[in-house]
LONU-583766 format. One record per atom (N, C-alpha, C): z, x, y; residue in one letter. Coordinates in steps of 0.001 Angstrom, whole numbers, padded with zeros to 6 digits, always signed. Layout:
<pts>
ZXYA
...
</pts>
This chain:
<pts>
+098815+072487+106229X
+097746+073232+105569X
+097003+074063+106609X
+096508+075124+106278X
+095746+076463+107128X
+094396+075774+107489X
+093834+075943+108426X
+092258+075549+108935X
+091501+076225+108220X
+090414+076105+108070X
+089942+076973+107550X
+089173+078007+108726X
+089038+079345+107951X
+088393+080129+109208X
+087184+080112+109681X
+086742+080436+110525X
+085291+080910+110807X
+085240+082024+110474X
+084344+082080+109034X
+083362+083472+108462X
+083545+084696+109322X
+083664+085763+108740X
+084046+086628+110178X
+082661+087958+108775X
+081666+087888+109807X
+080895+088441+109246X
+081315+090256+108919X
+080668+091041+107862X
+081288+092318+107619X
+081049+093277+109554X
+080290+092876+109701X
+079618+093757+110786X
+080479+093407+111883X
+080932+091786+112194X
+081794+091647+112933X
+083326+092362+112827X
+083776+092448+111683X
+084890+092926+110820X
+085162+093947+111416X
+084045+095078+111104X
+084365+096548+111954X
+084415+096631+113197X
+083207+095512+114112X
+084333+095409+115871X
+084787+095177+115262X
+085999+094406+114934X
+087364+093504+115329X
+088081+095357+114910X
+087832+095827+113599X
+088450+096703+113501X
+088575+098190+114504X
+087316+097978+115184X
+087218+098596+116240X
+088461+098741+117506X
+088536+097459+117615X
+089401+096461+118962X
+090122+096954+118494X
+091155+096591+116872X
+092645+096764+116802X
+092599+098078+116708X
+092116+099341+116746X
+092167+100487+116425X
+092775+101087+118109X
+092029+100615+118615X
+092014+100891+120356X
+093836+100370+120621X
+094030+098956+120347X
+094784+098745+120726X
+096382+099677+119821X
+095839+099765+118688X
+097018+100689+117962X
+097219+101995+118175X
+096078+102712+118765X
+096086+104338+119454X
+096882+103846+120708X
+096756+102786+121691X
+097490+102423+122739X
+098644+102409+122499X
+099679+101876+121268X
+101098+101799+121057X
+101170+102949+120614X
+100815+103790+119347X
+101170+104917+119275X
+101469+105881+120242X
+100272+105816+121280X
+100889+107283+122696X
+102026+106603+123155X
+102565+105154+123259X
+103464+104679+124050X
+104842+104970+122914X
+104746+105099+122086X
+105846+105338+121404X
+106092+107206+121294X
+104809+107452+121395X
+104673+108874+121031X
+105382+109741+122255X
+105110+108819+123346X
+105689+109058+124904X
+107076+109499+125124X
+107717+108160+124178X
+109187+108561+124748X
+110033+109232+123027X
+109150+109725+122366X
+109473+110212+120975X
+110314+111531+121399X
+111548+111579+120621X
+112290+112590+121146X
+112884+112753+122184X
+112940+111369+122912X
+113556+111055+124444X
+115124+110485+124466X
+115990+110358+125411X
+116900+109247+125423X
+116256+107849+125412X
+116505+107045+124376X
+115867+105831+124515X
+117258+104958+123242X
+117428+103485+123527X
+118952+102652+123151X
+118522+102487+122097X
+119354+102559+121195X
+119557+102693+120001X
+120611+101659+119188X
+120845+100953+117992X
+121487+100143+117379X
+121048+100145+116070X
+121820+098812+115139X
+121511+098739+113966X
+121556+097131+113826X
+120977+096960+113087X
+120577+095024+112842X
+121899+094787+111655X
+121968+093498+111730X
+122506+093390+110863X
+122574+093647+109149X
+121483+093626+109157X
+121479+094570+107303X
+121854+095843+107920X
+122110+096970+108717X
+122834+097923+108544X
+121227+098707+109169X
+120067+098485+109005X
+118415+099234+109231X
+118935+099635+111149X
+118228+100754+111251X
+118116+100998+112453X
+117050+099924+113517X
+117091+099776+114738X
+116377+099910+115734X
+116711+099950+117020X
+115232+100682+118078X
+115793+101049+119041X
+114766+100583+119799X
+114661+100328+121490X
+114035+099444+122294X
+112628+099651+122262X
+112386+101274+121887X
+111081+101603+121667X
+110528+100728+120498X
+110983+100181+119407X
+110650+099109+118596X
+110253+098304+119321X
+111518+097588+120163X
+110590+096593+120807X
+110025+096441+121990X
+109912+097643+122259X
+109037+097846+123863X
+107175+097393+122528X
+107136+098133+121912X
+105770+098604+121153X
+105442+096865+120599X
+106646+096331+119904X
+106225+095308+119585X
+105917+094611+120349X
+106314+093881+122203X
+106294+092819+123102X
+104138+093561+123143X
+104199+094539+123245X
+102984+095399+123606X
+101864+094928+122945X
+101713+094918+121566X
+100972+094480+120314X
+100893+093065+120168X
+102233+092435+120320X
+101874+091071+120259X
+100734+090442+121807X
+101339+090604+122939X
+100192+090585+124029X
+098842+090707+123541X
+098575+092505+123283X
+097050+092733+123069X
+096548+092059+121723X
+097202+092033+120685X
+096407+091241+119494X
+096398+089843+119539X
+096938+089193+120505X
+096997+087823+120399X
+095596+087628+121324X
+095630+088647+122448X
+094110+088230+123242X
+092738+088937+122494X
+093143+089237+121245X
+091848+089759+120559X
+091199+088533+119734X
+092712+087924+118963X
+092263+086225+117959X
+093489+085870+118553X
+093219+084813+119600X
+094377+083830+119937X
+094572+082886+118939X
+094007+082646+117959X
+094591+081468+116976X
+095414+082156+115629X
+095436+083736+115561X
+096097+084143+114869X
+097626+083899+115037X
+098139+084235+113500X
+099535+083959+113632X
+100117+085452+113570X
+101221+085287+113730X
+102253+086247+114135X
+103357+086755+113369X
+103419+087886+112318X
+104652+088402+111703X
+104970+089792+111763X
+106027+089956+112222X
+106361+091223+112556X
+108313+091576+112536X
+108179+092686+112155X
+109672+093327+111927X
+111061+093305+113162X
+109825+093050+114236X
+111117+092735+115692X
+110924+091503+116133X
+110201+090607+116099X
+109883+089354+116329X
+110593+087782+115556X
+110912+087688+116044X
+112240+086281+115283X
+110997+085552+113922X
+111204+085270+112887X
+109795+084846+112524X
+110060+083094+112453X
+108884+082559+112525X
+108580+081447+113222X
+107474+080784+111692X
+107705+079708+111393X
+107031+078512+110430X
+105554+078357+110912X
+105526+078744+112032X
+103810+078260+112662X
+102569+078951+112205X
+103248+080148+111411X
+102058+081259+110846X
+101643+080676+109883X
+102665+079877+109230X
+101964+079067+108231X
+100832+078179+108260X
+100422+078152+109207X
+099556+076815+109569X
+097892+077902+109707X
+098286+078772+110051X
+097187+079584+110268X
+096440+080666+109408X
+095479+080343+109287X
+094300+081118+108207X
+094444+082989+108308X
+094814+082894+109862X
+094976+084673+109989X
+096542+085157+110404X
+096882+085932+110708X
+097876+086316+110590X
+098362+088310+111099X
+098461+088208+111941X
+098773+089814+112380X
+100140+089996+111406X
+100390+091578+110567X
+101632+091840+110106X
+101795+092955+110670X
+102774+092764+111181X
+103124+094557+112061X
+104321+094893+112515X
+103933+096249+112110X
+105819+096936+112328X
+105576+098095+113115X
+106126+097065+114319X
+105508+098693+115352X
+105789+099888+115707X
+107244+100571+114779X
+107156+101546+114265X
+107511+101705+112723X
+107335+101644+111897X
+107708+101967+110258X
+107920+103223+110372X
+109215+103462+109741X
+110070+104530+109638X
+110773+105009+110777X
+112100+103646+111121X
+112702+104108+112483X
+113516+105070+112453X
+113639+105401+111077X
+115231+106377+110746X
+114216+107939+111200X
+113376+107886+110700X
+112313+109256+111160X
+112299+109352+112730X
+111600+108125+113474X
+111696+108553+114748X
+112794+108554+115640X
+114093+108420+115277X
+115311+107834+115903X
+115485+109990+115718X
+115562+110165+114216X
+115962+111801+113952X
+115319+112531+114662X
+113908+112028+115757X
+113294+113205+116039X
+112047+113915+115182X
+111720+113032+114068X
+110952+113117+112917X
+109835+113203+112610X
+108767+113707+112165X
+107304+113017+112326X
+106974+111854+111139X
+107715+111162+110509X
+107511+110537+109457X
+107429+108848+109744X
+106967+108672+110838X
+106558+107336+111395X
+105352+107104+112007X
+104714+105859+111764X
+103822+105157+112198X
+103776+103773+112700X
+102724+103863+113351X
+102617+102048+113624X
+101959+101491+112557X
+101999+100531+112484X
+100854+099711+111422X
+101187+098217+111951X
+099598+097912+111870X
+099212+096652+111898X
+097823+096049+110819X
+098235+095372+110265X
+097618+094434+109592X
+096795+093002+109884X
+095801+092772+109890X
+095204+091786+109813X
+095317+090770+108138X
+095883+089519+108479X
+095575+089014+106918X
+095121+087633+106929X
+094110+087394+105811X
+092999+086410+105763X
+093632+085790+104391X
+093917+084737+104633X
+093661+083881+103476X
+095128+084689+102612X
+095992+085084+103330X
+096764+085971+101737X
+095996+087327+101597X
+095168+087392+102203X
+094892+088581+102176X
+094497+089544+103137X
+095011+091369+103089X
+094571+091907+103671X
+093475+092314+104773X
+092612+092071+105491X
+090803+092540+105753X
+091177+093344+106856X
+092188+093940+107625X
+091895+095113+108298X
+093248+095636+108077X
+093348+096903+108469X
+094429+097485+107912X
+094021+099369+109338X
+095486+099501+110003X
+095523+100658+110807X
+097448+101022+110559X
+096530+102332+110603X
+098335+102866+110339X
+097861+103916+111189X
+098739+104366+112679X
+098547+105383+112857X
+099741+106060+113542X
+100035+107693+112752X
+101146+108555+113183X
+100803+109819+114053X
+100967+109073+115143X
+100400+110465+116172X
+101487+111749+116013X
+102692+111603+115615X
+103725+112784+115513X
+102868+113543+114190X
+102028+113387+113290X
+101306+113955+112718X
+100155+114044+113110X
+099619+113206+114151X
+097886+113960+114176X
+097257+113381+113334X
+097396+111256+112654X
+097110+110654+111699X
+096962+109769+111789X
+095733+108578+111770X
+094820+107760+112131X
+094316+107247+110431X
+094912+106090+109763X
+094590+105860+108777X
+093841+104349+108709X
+092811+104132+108510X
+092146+102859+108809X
+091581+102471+107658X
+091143+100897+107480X
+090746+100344+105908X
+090266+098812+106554X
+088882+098630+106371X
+088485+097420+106495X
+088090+096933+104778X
+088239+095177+104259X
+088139+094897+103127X
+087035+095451+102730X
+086599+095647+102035X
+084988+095830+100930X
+084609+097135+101674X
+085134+097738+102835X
+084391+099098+103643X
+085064+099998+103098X
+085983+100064+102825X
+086396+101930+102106X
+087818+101967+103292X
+088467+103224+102944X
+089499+103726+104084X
+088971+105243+104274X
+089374+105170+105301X
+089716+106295+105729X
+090832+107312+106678X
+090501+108552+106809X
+091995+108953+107580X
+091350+109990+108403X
+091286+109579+109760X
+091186+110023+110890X
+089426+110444+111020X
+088352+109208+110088X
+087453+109722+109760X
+086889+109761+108504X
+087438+110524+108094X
+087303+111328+106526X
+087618+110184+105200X
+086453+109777+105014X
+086738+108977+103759X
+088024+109270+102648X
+088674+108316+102268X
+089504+108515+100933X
+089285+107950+100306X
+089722+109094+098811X
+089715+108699+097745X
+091029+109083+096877X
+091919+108302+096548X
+092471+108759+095541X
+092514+109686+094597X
+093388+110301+093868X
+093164+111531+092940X
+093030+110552+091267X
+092630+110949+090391X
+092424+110341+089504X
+093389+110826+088171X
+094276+111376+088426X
+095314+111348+087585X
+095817+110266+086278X
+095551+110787+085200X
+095534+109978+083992X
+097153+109682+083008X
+097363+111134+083674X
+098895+111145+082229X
+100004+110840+083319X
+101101+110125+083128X
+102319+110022+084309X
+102962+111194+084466X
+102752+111848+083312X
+103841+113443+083176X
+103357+114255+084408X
+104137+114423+085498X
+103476+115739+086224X
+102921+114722+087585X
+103107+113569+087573X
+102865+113320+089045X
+103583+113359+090164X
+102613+113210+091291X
+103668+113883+092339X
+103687+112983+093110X
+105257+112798+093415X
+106171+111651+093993X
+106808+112038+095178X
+106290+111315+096639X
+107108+111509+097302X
+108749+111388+097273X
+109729+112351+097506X
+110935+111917+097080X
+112259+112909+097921X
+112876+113212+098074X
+113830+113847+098558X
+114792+114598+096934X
+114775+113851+096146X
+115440+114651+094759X
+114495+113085+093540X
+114722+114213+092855X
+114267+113003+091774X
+115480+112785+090474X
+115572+111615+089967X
+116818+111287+089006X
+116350+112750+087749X
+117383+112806+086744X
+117195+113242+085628X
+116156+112770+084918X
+116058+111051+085001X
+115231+110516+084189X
+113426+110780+084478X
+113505+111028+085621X
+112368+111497+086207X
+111805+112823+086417X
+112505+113877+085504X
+112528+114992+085886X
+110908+115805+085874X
+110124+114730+084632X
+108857+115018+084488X
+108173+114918+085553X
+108394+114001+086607X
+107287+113967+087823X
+107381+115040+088685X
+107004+115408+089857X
+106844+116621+090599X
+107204+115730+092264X
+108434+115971+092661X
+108667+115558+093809X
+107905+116664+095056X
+107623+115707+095907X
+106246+116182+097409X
+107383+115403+098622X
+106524+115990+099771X
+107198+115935+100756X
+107013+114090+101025X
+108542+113348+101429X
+108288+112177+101947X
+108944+111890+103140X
+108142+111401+103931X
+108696+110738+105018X
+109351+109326+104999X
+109544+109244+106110X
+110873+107662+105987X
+110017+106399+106011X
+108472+106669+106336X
+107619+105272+106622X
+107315+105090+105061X
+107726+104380+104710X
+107114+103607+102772X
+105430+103744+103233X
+105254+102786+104726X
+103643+103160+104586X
+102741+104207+104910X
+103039+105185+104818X
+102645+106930+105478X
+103091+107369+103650X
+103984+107123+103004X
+104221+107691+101558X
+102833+106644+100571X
+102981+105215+101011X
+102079+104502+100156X
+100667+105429+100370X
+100352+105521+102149X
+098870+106403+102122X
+099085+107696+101717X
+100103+108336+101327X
+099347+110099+100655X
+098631+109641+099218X
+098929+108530+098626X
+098582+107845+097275X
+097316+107792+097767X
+096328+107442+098861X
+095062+106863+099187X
+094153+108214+099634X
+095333+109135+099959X
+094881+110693+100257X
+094778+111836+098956X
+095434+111384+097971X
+095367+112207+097036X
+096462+113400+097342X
+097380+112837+097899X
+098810+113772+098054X
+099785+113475+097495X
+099925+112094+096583X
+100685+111536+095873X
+099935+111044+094951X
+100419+111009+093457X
+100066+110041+092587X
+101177+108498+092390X
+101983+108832+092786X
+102760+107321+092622X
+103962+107412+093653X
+104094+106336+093827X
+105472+105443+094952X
+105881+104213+094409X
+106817+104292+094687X
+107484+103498+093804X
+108909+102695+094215X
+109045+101471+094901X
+110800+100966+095299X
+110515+099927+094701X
+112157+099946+094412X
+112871+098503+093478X
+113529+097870+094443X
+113404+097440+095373X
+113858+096652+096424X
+113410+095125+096795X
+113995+094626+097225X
+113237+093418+097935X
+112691+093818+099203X
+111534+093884+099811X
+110953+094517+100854X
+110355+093480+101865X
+109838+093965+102774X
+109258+092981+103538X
+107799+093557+103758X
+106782+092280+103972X
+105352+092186+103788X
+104921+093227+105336X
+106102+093949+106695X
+105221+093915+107460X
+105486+095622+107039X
+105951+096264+106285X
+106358+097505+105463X
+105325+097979+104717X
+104436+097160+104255X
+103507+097471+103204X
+102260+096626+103468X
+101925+095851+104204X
+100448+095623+104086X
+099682+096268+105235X
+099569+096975+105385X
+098537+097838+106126X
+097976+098840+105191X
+099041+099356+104792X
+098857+100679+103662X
+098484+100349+102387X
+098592+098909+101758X
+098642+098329+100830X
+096972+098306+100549X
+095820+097790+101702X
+094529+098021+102084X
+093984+099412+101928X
+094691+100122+102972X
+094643+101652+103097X
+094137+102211+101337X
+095426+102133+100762X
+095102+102383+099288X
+094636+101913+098090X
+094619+100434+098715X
+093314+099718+097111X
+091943+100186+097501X
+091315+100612+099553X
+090500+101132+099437X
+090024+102276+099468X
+090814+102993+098987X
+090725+104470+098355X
+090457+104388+096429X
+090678+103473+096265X
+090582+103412+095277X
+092021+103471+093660X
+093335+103453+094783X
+094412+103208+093808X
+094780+101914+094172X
+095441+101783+093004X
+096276+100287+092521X
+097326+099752+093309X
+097610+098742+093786X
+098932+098630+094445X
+099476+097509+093489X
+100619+096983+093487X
+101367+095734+092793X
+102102+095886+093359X
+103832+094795+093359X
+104856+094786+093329X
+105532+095362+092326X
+106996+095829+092296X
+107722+096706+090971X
+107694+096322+089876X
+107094+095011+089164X
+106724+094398+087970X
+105762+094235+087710X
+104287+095063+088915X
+103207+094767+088095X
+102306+093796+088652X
+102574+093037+089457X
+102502+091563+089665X
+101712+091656+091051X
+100575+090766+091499X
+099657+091530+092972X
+100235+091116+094190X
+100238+091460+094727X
+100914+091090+096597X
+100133+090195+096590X
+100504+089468+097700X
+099556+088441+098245X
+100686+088620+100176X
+100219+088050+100765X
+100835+088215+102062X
+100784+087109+102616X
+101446+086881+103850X
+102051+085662+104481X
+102731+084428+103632X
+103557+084506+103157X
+104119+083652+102325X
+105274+082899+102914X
+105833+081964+103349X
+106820+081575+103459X
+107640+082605+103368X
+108499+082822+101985X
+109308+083927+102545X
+108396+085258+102559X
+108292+086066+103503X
+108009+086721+103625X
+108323+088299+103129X
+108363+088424+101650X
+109185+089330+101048X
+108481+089641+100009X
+108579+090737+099288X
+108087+091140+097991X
+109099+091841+097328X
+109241+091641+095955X
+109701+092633+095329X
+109552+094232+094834X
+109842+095014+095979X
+109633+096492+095679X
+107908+096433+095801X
+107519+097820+095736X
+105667+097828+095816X
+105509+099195+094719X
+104577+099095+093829X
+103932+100385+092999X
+102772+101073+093649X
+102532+101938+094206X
+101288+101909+094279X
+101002+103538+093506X
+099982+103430+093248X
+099775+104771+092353X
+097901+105321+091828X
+097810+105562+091453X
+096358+106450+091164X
+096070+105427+089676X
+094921+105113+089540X
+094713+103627+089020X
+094964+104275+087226X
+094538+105448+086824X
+094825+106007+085609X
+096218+105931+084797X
+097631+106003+085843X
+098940+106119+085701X
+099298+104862+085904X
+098935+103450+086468X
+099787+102434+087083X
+100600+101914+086354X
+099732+101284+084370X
+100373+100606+083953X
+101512+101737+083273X
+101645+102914+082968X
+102099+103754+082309X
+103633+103650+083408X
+103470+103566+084597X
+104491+103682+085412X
+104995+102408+085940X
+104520+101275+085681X
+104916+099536+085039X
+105598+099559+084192X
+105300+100560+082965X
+105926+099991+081589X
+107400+101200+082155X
+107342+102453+082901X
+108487+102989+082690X
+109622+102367+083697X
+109271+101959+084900X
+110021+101486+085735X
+110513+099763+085161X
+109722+099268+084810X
+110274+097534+084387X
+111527+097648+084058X
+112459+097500+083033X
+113717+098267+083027X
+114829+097929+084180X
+114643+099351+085152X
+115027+099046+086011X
+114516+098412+087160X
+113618+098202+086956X
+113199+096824+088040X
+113960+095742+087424X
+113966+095142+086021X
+114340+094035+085609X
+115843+093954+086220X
+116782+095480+086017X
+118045+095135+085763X
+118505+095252+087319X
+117360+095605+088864X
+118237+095224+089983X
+117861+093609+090230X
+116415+093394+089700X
+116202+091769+090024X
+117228+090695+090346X
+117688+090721+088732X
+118999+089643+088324X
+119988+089593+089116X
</pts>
């Protein structure tokens, strides 16, 4: 069973969010460094890219966030994962670059993100893509913002006509309006928190360190997030996985629940 935490007051919250901000502008220039460089390259066994700059950034992050809360636990996309996070009330989630296929191409469609999570839940949240010039931050109950600049979601009511990050969209989708997407799910989840997207949308089985940074990012902007059925994230779980993520402009969510279920139901099975 998890300890319980020590209260981490709101005022304290923003330092801490302070600290991890510092330390996530620190991995970003270090990735940003050798971006577009010769640097080793491979593929994991599911077939996903990575390359050492993954885990140069990750050995990096784990160091500095562990000397920020040494009793935090530890989950992350290059890091072997380990039963001991379970025991612990907090929890770093981080993927120290999201969207390797972007930065491997030479791309600007990657970021770092790191997550703080309390209890199953979110309370700090940094995504930042220096190949864009993009600093996206979200403390619980404080709002998000991007590079500053408060967000808010767009308030889009009808599903007809929203705009979906996408590369082509099916026939069946022909009503939505495909927008530019990059390869990070969490840089596409935040244009939803920017009002550059009204919905995102995968039917996948995903992993928690893919989506909870951005997941914050955009409930505090004010859109909806779920899994592809509707159903709320929660984070650090044993398995560490979710089914697919919705996130969308809070007017459209269930409208785009009821159209996707379907095929959410029929890759589930």
């Amino acid at each position: 069973m998890a300890e319980a935490p020590t209260d981490i007051s709101a005022a304290d919250r923003n330092l801490l969010a302070d600290a991890v901000a510092g330390v996530v502008r620190e991995a970003a220039a270090m990735a940003m460094a050798r971006w577009r460089t010769d640097f080793a390259r491979t593929e994991k066994s599911d077939g996903s890219p990575v390359c050492e700059v993954d885990l140069d950034v990750d050995r990096m992050l784990h160091a500095r966030l562990n000397a920020l809360l040494a009793d935090a636990g530890w989950l992350s996309e290059e890091t072997a994962d380990s039963a001991d996070r379970l025991a612990a009330s907090r929890v770093w989630v981080v993927d120290p670059i999201d969207g390797t296929r972007d930065y491997i191409r030479g791309r600007a469609g990657w970021c770092v993100s790191v997550a703080l999570v309390e209890d199953g839940r979110v309370v700090i949240a940094l995504l930042d893509a220096p190949a864009r010039g993009e600093v996206w931050r979200a403390v619980a109950g404080g709002g998000a913002t991007l590079n500053g600049a408060v967000l808010r979601a767009g308030g889009r009511c009808e599903i007809t006509g929203a705009r979906v990050p996408a590369d082509a969209l099916p026939k069946v989708d022909r009503d939505l309006v495909a927008v530019e997407k990059p390869n990070s799910i969490a840089l596409r989840m935040a244009m939803v928190a920017a009002d550059r997207a009204d919905l995102v949308a995968t039917m996948r089985w995903g992993n928690e360190w893919d989506i909870a940074a951005a997941a914050l990012v955009a409930e505090e902007a004010g859109a909806s997030v779920t899994d592809a059925l509707g159903a709320p994230l929660a984070f650090n779980k044993p398995d560490p996985h979710a089914f697919g993520v919705l996130t969308s402009t809070r007017g459209i969510h269930a409208a785009a629940v009821a159209r996707l279920a379907g095929r959410a139901r029929a890759v589930i099975r």
